[in-house]
C-alpha positions in Angstrom: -10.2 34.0 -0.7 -6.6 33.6 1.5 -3.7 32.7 -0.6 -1.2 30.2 1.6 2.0 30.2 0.4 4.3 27.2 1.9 7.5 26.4 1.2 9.2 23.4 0.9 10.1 20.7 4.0 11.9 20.8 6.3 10.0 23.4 8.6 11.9 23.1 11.5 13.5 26.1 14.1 16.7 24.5 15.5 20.3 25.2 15.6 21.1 22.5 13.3 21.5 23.1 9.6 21.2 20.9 6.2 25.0 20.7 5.9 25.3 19.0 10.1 22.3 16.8 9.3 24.0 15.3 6.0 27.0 14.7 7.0 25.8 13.3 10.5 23.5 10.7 8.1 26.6 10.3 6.4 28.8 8.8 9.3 25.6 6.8 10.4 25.6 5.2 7.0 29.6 4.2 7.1 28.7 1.0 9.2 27.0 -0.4 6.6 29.2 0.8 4.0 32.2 -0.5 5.5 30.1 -4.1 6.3 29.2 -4.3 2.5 32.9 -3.3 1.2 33.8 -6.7 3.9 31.3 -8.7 2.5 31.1 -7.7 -1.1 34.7 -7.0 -1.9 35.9 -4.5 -4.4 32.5 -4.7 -6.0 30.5 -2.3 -3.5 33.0 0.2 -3.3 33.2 0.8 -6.6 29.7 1.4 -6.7 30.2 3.7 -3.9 32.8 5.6 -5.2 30.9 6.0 -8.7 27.1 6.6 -6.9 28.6 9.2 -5.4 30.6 10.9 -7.6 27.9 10.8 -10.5 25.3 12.6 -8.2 27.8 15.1 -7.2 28.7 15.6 -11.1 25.0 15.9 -12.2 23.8 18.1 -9.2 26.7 20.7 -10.3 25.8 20.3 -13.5 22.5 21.1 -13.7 22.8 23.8 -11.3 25.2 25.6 -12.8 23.8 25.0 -16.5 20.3 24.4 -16.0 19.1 26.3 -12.8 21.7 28.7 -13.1 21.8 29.4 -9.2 24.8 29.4 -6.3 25.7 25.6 -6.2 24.2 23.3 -3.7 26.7 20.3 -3.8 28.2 21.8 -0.4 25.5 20.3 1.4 26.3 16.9 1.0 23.1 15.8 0.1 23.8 15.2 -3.4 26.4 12.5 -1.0 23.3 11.1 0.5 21.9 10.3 -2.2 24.6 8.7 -3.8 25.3 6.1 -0.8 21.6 5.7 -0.7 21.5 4.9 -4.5 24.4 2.8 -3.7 22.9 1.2 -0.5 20.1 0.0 -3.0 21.4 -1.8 -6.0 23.9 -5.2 -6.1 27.7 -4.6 -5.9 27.9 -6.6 -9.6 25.6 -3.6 -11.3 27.8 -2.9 -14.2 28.6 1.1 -13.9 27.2 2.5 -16.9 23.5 1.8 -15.7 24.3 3.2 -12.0 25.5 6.8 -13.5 22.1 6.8 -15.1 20.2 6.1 -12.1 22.5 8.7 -10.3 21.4 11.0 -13.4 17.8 9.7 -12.8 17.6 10.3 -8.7 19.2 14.2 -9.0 18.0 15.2 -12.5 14.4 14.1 -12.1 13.6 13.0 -8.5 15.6 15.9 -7.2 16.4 19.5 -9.1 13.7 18.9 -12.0 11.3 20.3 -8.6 13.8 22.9 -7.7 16.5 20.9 -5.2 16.4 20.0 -1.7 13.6 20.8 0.1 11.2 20.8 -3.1 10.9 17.8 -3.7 8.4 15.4 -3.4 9.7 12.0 -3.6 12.7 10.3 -2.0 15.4 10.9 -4.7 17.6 7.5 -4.5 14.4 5.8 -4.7 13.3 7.4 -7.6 16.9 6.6 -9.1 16.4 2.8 -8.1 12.8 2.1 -8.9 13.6 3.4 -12.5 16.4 1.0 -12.7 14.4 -1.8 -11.7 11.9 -1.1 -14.2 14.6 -0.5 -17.2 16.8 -3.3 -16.3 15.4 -6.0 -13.7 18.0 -8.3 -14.8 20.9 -6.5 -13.5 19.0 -5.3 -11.3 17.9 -8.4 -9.2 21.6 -10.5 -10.3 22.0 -10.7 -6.0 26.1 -11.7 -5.1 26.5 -13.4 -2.3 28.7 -12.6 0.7 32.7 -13.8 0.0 33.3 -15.2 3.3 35.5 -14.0 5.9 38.8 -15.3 4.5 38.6 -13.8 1.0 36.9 -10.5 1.0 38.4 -9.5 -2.0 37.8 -12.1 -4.6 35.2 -12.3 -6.9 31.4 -12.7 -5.4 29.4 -15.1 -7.5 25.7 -14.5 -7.5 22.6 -15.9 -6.0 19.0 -15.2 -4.9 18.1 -13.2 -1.8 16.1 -14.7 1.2 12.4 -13.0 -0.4 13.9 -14.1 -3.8 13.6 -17.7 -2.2 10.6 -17.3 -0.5 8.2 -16.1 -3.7 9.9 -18.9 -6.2 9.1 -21.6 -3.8 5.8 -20.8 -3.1 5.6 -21.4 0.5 7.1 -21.4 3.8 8.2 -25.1 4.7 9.9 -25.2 1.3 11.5 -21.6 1.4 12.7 -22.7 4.7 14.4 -26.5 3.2 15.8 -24.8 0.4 19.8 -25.2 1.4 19.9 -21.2 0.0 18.1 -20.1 3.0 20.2 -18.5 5.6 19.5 -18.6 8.9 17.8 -15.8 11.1 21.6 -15.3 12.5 23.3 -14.4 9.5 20.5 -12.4 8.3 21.0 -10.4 11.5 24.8 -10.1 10.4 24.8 -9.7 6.8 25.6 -13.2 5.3 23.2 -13.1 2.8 22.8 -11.9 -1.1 21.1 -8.8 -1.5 21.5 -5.2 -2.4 24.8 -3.5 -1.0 23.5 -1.4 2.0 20.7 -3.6 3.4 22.1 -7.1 4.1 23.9 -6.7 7.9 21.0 -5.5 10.2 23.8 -5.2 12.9 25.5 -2.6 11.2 22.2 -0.4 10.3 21.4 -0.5 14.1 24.8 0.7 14.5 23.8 3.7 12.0 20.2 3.7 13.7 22.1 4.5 16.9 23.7 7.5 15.9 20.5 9.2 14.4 18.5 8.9 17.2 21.1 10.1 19.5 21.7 13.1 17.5 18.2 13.3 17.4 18.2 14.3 13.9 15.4 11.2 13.2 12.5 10.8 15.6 11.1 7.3 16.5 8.0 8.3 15.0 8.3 6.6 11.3 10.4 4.0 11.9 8.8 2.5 15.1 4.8 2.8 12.9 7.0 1.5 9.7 7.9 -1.7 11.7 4.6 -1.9 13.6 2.4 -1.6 10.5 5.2 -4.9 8.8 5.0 -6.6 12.0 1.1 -6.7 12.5 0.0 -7.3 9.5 2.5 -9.7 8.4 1.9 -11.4 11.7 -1.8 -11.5 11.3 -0.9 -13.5 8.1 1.1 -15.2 9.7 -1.1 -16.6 12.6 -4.0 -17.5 9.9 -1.5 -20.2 7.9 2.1 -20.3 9.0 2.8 -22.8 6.3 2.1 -19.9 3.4 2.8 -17.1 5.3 6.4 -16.1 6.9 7.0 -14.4 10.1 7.6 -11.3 11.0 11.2 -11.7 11.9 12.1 -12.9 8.3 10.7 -9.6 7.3 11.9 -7.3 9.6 16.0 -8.9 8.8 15.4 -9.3 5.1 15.5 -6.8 2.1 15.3 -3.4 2.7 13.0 -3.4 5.9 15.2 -1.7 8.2 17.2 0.2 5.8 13.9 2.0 4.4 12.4 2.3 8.2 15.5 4.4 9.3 17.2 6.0 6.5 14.6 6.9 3.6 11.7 7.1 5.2 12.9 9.1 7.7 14.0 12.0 5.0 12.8 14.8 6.2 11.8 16.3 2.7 9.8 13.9 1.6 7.9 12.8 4.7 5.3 14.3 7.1 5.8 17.2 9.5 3.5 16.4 12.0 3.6 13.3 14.3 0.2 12.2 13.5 1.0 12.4 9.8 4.7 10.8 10.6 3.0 7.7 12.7 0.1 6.9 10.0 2.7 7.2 7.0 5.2 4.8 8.5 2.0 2.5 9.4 0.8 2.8 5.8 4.8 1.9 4.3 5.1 -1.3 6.5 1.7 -2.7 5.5 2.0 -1.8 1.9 5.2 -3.5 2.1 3.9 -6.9 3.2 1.5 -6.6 0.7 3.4 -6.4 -1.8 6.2 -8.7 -0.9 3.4 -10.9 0.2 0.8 -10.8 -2.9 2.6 -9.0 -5.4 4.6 -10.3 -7.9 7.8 -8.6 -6.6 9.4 -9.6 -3.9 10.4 -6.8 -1.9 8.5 -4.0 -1.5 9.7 -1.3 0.4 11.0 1.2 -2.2 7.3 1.0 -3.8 5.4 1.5 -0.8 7.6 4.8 0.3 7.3 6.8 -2.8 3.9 5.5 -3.1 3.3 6.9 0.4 5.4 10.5 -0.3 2.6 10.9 -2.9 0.3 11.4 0.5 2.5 13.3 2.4 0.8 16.7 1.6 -2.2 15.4 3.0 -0.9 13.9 6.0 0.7 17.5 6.6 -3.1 18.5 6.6 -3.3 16.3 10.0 -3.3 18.7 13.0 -4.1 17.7 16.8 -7.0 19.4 18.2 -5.5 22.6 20.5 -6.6 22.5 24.0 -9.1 24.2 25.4 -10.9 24.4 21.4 -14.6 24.3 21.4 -16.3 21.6 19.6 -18.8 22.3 17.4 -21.9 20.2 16.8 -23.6 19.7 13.9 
C-alpha cells in the first residue's frame, strides 16, 4: 500500500507569494469598501475597522498562545478575512457580536485546522453563517442607503430586494411593492443589504483588478453565474409570475460578491479546472435553490461551504493525458 501525503492548497509554482496575493485582493476589495462607507455612513466603517482588527488580534493570539509557531498575521490574510466578514453582515450589527464572529471565522474556520492553507472551509463564511444562526435578528436588520446628500447621518433600516421577494410570495407583487428598487440602483448600490455586496459597479471594479493580475481565473466565477443564470432562468421561463429572472439574481445579495471573492479562495476551492468549473456550477444552482425554495432568502454563503465540503473530491477530477490508452472492460 502507497502512502500519499498532500499538503494543503494552494499548489501552485509561480513567482507570486501569499503576502502579493492578499494585499492585491485587498485593494480589489477597497471599491466596495469605499462604496459602502458612501452609502452606509459611519456605520460600515466601523465595522471595518473592528472586523479587521479582531481577526488580526485573535490570529496573534492563538498563534502565539495556542499554536505556539512564528506569527502569520504578516500575510494579511487574517485582513481578508476581516473585510470579507465585514463585506457580509449590515453596517447597524452592534460590535460585540461582530468580534465574536471575527473570533468564530479565525479560531474555528481558520487556525483550529492549522492556518492558511489547511483549511477547509472559507473562514468569513464560517464567521457569518454562525452569526446568522446565533443571532438572525441582527443579523438580517438591513439599513438602507443614506442618499447622496447625507452620507453621514443615521441609516434607518429596511428589507433587501430577496427579503421582498420571499415575504410577498410572488413576482408581480415583489415587483409593486414601493420597496423594490429598480435593476439600476441595484447595479449601483442603492439598496439595503449587507455592507460589501450592495454596488455591483464597484465589485466589477474589484473583479477587474483580479483578473488582470491574474490572481483569480474565470473558471469559478463564470460556472458560479452560469449554473444561477440557467437554472434560475429555466424557472423562470416555466412561470415568470412565481419565479424572478435572472438579472434580479445576479444584482442582488451576495451573487457577485461570492462568484468573485469567496469562491474564488484559493484554499478552500478546487485545483483543477474541471473540479473549479463543476464547483462554481454546483454554488450557483444551489443558490437558486435555496433563495428560491428554501426558507432563507439568500443563499450563497450556504451553498459555498456546502460545496468546500466536496472540494477534495473535485481535486480527485484529472483530464485524461494524451496519448493514454483506454482500457475496456
Amino acid at each position: 500500500m502507497s502512502l500519499l501525503t498532500v499538503s494543503g492548497s494552494p499548489h501552485v509554482h509561480d513567482k507570486d507569494n501569499v503576502t502579493r496575493i492578499m494585499r492585491i485582493v485587498i485593494l480589489a476589495m477597497l471599491p466596495a469598501f469605499l462604496m459602502s462607507a458612501w452609502m452606509f455612513g459611519m456605520g460600515a466603517v466601523k465595522v471595518f475597522a473592528v472586523s479587521i482588527a479582531a481577526c488580526i488580534l485573535f490570529e496573534w493570539l492563538i498563534q502565539k498562545f495556542l499554536l505556539k509557531g512564528k506569527s502569520t498575521i504578516g500575510d494579511y490574510s487574517a485582513i481578508v478575512t476581516g473585510m470579507l466578514l465585514a463585506f457580509n453582515v449590515p453596517s447597524n450589527l452592534p460590535i460585540w457580536i461582530l468580534i465574536i464572529g471575527a473570533l468564530i471565522a479565525i479560531g474555528i474556520g481558520k487556525m483550529s485546522f492549522g492556518g492558511l492553507g489547511k483549511n477547509p472551509f472559507n473562514p468569513a463564511l464560517v464567521g457569518r453563517v454562525f452569526l446568522l444562526i446565533s443571532w438572525p435578528v441582527q443579523m438580517t436588520s438591513w439599513p438602507k442607503p443614506l442618499g447622496i446628500a447625507s452620507p453621514l447621518t443615521d441609516v434607518i433600516t429596511g428589507p433587501t430586494p430577496l427579503g421582498i421577494l420571499k415575504e410577498s410570495g410572488n413576482v408581480v407583487d415583489a415587483m409593486g411593492n414601493p420597496a423594490m428598487p429598480d435593476y439600476v440602483q441595484m447595479f449601483t448600490g442603492q439598496m439595503a443589504g449587507s455592507v460589501g455586496e450592495i454596488s455591483a459597479i464597484a465589485l466589477l471594479i474589484g473583479v477587474a483588478i483580479l483578473l488582470l493580475t491574474r490572481v483569480i481565473t474565470w473558471h469559478i466565477p463564470v460556472s458560479m453565474i452560469l449554473g444561477a443564470v440557467l437554472f434560475s432562468g429555466a424557472l423562470w421561463m416555466v412561470d415568470p409570475t412565481m419565479f424572478v429572472d435572472p438579472i434580479f439574481h445576479l444584482l442582488t445579495g451576495g451573487m457577485l460578491l461570492g462568484a468573485f471573492f469567496m469562491a474564488t479562495d484559493m484554499v478552500s476551492s478546487p485545483m483543477t479546472k474541471w473540479g473549479m468549473l463543476i464547483f462554481g456550477f454546483m454554488i450557483g444552482v444551489l443558490t437558486i435553490l435555496i433563495r428560491t425554495f428554501g426558507a432563507y432568502p439568500e443563499g450563497v454563503s450556504f451553498a459555498i461551504l456546502i460545496m468546500n465540503a466536496f472540494v477534495p473530491l473535485l481535486n480527485k477530477i484529472k483530464p485524461k493525458r494524451f496519448g493514454e490508452e483506454v482500457k475496456n472492460g
